[in-house]
N, C-alpha and C positions, 0 to 999 in steps of 0.2 A: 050530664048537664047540671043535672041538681047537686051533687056533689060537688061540681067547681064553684058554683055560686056559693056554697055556704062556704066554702074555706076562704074565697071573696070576703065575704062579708066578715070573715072572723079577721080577715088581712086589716083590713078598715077600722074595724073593735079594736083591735091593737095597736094600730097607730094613732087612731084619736085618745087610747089611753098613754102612750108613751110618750106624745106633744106636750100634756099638762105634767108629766112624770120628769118630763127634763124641766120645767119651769122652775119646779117645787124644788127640783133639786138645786141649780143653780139658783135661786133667793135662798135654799137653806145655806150655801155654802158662801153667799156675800154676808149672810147672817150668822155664820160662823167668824167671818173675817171681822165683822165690828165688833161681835163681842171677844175674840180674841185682843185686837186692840186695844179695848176699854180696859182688858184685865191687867193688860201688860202696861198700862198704864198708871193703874189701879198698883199696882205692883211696883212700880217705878215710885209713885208720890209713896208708897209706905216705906220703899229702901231709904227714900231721902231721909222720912221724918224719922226713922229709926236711926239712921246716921247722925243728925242732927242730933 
């Protein structure tokens, strides 16, 4: 009995740590897509002025 309870509870310890682990990751990866973005933008305004 005691034995199933703790692997219980470690089941629970693991998913309440991997809910917040998907969060993090998907805002780390919309925060990847803006600053990709910004750069290739960033990038685009200096091809211009260098062409210019």
């Amino acid at each position: 009995m005691r034995k199933n309870d703790r692997r219980r509870g470690l089941r629970i310890v693991l998913w309440l740590l991997t809910l917040p682990m998907f969060f993090i990751a998907s805002m780390a990866g919309s925060l990847l897509e803006v600053m990709g973005r910004m750069i290739n933008e960033a990038v685009d305004v200096l091809d211009s002025a260098i062409n210019e």
